[in-house]
VMD Tcl script that builds the backbone (N, CA, C; Angstrom):
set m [mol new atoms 378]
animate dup $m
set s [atomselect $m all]
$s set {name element resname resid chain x y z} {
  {N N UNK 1 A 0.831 -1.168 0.000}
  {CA C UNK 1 A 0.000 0.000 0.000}
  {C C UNK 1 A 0.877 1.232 0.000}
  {N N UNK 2 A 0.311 2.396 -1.300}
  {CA C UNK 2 A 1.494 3.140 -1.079}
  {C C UNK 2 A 0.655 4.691 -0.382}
  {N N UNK 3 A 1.324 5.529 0.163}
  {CA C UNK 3 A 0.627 6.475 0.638}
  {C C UNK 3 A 0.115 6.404 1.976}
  {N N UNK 4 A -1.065 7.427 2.009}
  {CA C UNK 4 A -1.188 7.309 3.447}
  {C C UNK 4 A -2.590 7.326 3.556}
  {N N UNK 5 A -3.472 6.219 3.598}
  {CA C UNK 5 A -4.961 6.445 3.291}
  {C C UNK 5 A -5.801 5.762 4.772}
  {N N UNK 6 A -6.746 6.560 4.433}
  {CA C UNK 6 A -7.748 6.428 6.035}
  {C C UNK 6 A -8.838 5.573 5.143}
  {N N UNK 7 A -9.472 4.760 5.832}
  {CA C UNK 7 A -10.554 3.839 6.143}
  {C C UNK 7 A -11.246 3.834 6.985}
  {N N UNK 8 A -13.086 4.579 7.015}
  {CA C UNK 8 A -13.502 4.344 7.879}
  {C C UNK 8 A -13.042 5.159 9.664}
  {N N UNK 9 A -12.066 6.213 8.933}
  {CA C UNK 9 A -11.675 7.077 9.947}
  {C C UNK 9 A -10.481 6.400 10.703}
  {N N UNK 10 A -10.310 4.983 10.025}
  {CA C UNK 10 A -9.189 4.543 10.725}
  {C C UNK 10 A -7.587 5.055 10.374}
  {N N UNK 11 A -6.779 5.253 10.793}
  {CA C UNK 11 A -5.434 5.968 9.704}
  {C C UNK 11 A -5.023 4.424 9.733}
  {N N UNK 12 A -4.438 4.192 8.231}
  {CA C UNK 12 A -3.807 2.584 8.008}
  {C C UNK 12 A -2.552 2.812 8.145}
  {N N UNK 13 A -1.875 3.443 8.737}
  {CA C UNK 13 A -0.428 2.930 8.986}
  {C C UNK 13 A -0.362 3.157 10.432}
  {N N UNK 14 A 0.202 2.943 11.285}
  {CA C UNK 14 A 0.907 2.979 12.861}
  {C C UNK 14 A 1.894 3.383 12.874}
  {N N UNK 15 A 2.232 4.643 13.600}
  {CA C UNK 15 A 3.572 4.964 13.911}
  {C C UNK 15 A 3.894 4.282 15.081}
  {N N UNK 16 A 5.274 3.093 15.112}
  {CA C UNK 16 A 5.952 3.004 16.287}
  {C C UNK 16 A 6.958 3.840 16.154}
  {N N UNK 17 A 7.432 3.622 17.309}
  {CA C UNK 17 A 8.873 4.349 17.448}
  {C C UNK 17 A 9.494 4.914 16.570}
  {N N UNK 18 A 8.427 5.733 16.023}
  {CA C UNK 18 A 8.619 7.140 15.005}
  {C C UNK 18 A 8.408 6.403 13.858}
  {N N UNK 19 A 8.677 5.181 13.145}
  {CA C UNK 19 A 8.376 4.687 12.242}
  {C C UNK 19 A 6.959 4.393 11.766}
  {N N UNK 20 A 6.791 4.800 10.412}
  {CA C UNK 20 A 5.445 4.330 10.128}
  {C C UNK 20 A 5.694 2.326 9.885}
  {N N UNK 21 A 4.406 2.272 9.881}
  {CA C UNK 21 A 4.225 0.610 9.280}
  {C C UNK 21 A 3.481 0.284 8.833}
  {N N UNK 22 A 3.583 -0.295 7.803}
  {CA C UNK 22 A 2.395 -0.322 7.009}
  {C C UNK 22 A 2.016 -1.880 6.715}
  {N N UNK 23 A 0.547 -1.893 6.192}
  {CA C UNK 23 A -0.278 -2.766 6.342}
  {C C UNK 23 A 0.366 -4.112 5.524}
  {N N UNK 24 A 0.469 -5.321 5.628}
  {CA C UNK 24 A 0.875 -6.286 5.030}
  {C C UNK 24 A -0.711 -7.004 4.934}
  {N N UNK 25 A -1.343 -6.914 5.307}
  {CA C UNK 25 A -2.651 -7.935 5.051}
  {C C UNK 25 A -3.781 -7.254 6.251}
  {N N UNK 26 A -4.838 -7.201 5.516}
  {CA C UNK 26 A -6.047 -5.974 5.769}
  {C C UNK 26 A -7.425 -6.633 6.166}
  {N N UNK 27 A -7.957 -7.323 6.972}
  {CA C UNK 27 A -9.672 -7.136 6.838}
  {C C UNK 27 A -10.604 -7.217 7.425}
  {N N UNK 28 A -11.452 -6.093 6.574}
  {CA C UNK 28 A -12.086 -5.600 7.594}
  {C C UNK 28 A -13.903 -6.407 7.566}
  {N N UNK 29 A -14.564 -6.284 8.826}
  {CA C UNK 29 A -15.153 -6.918 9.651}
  {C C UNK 29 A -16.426 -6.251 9.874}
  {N N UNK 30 A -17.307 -5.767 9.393}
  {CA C UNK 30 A -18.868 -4.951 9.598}
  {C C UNK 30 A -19.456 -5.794 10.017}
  {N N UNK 31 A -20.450 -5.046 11.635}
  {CA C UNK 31 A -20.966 -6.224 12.675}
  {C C UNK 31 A -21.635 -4.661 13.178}
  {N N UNK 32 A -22.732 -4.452 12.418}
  {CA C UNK 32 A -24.190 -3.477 12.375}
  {C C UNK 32 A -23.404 -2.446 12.591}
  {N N UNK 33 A -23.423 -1.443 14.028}
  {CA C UNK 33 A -23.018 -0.279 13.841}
  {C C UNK 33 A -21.182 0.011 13.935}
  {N N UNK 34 A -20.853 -1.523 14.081}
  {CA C UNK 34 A -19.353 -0.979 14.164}
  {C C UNK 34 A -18.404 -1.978 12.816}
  {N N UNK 35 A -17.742 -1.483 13.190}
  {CA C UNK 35 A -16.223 -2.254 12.166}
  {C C UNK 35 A -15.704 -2.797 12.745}
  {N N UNK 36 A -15.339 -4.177 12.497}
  {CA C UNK 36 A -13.510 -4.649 12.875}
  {C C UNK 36 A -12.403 -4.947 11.876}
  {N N UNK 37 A -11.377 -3.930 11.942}
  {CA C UNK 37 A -10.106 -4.071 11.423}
  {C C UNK 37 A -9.081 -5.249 11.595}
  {N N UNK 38 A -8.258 -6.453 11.388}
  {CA C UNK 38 A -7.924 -6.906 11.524}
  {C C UNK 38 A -6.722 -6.793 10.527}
  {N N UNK 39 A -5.476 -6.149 11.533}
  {CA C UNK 39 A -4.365 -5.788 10.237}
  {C C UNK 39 A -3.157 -6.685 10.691}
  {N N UNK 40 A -2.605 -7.115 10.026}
  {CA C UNK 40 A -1.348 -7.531 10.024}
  {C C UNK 40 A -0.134 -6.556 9.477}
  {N N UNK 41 A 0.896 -6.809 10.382}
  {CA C UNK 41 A 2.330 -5.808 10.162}
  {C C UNK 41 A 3.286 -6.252 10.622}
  {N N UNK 42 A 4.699 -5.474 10.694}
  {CA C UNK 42 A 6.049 -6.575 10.890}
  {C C UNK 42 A 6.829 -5.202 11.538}
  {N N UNK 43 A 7.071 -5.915 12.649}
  {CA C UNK 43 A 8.121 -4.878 13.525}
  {C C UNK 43 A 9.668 -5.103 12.747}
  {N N UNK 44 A 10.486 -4.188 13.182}
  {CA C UNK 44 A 12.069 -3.824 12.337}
  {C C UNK 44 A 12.675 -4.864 12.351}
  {N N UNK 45 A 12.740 -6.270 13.186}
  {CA C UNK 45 A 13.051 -7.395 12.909}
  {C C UNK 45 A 12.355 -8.761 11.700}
  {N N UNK 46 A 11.172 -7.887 11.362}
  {CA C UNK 46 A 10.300 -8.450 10.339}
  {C C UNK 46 A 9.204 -9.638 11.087}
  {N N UNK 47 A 9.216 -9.402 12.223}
  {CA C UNK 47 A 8.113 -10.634 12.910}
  {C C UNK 47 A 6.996 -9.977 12.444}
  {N N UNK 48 A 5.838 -10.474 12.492}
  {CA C UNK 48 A 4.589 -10.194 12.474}
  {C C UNK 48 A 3.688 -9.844 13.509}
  {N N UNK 49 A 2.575 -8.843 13.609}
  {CA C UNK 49 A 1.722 -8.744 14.665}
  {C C UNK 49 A 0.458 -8.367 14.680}
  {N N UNK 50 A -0.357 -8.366 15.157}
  {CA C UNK 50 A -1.576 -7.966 14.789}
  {C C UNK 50 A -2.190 -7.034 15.011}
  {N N UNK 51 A -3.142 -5.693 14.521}
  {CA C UNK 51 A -3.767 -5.060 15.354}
  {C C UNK 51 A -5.129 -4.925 15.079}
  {N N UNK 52 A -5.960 -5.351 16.082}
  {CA C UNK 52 A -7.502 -5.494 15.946}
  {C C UNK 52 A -7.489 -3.914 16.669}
  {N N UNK 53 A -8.748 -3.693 15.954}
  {CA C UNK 53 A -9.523 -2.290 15.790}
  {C C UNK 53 A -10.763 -2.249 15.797}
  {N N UNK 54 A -11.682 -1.798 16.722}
  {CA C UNK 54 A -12.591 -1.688 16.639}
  {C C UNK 54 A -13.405 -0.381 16.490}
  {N N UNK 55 A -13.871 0.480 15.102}
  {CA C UNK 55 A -14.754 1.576 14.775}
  {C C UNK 55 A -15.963 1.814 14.602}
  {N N UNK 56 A -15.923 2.945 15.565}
  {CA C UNK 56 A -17.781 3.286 15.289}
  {C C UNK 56 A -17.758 4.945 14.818}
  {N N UNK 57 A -18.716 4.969 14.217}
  {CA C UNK 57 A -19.189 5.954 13.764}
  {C C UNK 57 A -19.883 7.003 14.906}
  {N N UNK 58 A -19.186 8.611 15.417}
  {CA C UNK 58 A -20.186 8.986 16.371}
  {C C UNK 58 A -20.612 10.462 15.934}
  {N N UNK 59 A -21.380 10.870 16.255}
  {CA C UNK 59 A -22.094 12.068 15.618}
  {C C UNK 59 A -21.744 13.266 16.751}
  {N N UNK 60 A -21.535 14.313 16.579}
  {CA C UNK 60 A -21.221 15.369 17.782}
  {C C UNK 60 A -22.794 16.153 17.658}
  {N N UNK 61 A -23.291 17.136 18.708}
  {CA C UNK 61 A -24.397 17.672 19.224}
  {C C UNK 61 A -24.333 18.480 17.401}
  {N N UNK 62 A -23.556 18.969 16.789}
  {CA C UNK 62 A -24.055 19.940 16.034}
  {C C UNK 62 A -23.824 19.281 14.021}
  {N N UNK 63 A -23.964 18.051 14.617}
  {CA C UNK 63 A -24.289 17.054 13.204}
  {C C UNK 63 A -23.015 16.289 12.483}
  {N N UNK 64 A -22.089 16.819 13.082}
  {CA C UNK 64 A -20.458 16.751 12.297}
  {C C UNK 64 A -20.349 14.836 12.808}
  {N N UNK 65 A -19.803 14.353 12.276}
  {CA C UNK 65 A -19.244 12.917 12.814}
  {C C UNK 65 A -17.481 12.716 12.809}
  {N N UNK 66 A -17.278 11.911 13.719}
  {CA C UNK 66 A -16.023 10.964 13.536}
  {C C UNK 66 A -16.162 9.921 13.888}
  {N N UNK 67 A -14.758 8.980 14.438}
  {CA C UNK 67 A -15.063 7.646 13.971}
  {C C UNK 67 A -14.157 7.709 15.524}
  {N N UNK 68 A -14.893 6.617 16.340}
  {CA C UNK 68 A -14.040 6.480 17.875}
  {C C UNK 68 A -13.851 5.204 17.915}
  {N N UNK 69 A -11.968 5.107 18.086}
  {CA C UNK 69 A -11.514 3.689 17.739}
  {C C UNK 69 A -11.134 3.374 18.613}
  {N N UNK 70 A -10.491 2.021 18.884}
  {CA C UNK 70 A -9.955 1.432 20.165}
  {C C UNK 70 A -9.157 0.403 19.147}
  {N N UNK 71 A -8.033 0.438 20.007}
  {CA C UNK 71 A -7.324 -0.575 19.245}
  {C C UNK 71 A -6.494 -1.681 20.157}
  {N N UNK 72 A -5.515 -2.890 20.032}
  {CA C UNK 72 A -5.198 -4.214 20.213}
  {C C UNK 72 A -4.582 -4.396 19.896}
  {N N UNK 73 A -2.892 -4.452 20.333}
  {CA C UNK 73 A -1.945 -4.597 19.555}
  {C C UNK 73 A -1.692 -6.220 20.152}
  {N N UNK 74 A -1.666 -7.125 19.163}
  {CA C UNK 74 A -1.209 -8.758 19.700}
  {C C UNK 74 A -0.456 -9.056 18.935}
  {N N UNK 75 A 0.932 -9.530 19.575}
  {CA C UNK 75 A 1.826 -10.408 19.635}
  {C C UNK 75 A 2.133 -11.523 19.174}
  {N N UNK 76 A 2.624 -11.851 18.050}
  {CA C UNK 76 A 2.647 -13.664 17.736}
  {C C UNK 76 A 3.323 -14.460 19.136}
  {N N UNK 77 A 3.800 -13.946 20.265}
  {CA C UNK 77 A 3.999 -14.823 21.327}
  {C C UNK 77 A 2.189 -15.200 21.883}
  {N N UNK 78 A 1.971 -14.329 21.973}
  {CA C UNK 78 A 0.549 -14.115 22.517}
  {C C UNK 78 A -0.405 -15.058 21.849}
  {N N UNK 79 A -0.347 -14.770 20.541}
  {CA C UNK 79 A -1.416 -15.855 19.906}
  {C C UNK 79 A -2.294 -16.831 20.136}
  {N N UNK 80 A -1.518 -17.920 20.847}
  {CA C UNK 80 A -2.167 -18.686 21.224}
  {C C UNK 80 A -2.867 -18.897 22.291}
  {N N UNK 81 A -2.117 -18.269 23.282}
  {CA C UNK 81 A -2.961 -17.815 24.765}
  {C C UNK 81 A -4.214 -16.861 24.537}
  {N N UNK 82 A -4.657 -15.520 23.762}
  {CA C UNK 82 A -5.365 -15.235 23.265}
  {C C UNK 82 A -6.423 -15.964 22.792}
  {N N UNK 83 A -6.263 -17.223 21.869}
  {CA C UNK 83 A -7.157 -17.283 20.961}
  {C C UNK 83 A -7.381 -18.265 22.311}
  {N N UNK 84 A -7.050 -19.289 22.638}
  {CA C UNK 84 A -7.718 -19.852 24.026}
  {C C UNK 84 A -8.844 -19.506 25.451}
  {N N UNK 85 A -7.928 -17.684 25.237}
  {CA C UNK 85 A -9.044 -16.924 26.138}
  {C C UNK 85 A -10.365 -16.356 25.147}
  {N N UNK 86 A -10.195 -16.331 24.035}
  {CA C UNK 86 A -11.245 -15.723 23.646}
  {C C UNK 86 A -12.278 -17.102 23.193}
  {N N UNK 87 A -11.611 -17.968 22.954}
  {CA C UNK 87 A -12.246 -19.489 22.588}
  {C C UNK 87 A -13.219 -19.643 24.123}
  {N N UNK 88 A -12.160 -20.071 24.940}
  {CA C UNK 88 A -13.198 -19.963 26.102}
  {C C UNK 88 A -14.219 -19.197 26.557}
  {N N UNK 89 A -14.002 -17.654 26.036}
  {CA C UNK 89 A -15.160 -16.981 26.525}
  {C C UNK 89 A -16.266 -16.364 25.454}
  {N N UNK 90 A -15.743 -16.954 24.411}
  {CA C UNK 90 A -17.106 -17.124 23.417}
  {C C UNK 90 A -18.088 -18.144 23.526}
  {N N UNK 91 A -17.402 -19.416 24.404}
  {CA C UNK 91 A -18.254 -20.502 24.543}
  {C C UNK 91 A -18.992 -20.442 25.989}
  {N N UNK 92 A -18.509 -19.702 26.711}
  {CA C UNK 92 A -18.887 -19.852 27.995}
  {C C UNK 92 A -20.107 -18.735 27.386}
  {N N UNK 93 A -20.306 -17.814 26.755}
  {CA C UNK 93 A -21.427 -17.211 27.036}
  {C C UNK 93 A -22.694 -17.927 26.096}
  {N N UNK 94 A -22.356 -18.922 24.675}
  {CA C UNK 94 A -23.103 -19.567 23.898}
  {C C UNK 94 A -23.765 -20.711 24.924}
  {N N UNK 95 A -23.463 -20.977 25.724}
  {CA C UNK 95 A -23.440 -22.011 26.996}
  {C C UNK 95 A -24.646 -21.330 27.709}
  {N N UNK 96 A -24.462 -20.183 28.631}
  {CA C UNK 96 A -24.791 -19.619 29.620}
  {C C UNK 96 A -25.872 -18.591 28.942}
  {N N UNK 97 A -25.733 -18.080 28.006}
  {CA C UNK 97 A -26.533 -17.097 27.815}
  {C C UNK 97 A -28.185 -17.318 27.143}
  {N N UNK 98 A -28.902 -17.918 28.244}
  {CA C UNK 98 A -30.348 -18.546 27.495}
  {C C UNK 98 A -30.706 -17.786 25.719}
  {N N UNK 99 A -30.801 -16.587 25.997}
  {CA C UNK 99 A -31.248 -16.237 24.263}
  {C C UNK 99 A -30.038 -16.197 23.479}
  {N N UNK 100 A -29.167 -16.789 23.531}
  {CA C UNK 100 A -28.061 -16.463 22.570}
  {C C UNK 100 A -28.536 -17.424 21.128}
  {N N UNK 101 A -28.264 -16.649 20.200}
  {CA C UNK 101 A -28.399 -17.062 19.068}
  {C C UNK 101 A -27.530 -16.962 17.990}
  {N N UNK 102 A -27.384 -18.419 17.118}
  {CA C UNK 102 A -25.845 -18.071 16.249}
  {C C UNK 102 A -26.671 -17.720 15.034}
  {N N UNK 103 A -26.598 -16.542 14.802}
  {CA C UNK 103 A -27.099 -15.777 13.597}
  {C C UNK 103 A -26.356 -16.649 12.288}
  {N N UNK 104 A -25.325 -16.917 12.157}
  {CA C UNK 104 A -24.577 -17.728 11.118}
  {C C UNK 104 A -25.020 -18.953 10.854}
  {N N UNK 105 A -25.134 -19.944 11.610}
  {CA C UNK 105 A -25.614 -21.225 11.617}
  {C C UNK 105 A -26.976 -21.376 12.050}
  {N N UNK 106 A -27.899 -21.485 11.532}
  {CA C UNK 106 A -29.181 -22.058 11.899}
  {C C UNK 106 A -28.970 -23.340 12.535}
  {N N UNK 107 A -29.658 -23.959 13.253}
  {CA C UNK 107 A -29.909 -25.192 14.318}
  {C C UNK 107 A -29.669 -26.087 13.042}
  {N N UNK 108 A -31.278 -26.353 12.332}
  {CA C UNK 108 A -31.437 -27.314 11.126}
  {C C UNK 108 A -29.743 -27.991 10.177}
  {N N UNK 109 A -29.111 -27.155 10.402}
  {CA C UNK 109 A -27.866 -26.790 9.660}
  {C C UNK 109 A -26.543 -27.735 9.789}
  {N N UNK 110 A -26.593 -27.720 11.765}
  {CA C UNK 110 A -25.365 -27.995 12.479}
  {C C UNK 110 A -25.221 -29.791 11.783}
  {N N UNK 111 A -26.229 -30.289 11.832}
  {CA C UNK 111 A -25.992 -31.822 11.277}
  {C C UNK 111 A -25.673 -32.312 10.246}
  {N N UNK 112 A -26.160 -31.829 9.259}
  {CA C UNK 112 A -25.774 -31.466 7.739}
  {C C UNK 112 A -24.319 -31.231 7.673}
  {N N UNK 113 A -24.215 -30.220 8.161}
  {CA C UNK 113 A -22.648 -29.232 8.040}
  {C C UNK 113 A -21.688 -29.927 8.949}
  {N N UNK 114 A -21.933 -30.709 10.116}
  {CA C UNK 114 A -20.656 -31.668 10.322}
  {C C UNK 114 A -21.101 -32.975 8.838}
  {N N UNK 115 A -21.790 -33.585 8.752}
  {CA C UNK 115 A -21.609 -34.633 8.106}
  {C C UNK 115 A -20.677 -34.461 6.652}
  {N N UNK 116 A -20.941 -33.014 6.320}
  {CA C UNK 116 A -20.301 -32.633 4.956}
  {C C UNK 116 A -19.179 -32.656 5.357}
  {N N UNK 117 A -18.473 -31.918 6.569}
  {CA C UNK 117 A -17.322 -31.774 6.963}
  {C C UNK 117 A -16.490 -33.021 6.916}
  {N N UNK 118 A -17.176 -34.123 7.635}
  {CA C UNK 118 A -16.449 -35.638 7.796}
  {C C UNK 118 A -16.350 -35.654 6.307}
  {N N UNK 119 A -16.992 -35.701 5.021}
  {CA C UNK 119 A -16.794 -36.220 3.791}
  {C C UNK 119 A -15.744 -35.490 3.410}
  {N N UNK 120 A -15.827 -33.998 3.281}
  {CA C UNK 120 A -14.890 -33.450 3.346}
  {C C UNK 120 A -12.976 -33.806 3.705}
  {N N UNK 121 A -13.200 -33.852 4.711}
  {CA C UNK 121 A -11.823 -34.538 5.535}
  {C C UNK 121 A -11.299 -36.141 4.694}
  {N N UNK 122 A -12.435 -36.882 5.037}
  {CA C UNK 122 A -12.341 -37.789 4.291}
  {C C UNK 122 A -11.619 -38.270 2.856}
  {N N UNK 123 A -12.144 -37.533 1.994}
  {CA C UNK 123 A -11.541 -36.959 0.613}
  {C C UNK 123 A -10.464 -36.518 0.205}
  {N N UNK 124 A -10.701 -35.577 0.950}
  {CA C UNK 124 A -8.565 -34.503 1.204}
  {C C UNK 124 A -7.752 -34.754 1.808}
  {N N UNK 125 A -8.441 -35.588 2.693}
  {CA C UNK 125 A -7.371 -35.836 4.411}
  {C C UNK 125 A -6.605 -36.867 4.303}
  {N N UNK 126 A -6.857 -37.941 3.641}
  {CA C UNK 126 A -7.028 -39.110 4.046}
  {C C UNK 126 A -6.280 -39.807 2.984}
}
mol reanalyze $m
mol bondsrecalc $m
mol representation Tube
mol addrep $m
């Protein structure tokens, strides 16, 4: 990516330690009124890291808008401890939370969609 371009009010490059950095792999995530950014980048040793972003759109009293972000800088050490905590606490609330509903998968679905999966595996895997 060359230049210096905003998305969604997000600025796509990060200055660390005075250095800009720019995006190696980009995408983004619409979930009703907000965004998620999911960027990949490489610190001066060339490792990789991630930064999740989350944007919303907010309106000020006299009509003008901007965009109020929060951001996540993770670690390829981190990775896996991460995705464990967030594994766990996506399931603990699909568990616990009586009306939770997986908008993605319909019920009718889940049986179908493993059985394809086993054929799947089966085929390629095997």
């Amino acid at each position: 990516m060359e230049g210096h371009e905003k998305k969604e009010g997000i600025d796509r490059k990060d200055e660390v330690d005075g250095r800009d950095r720019e995006e190696l792999f980009s995408k983004a995530v619409r979930a009703g009124k907000r965004t998620y950014f999911f960027d990949v980048k490489s610190t001066r040793r060339g490792d990789y890291y991630l930064t999740l972003t989350e944007s919303k759109k907010r309106f000020s009293r006299d009509g003008k808008f901007h965009f109020e972000k929060h951001k996540i800088f993770l670690y390829k050490e981190d990775f896996d401890k991460f995705m464990d905590g967030l594994t766990e606490t996506i399931e603990y609330i699909k568990t616990n939370q009586v009306d939770f509903i997986d908008e993605e998968l319909p019920a009718s679905a889940e049986v179908t969609d493993s059985v394809e999966l086993d054929e799947f595996e089966e085929k390629n895997f095997s």
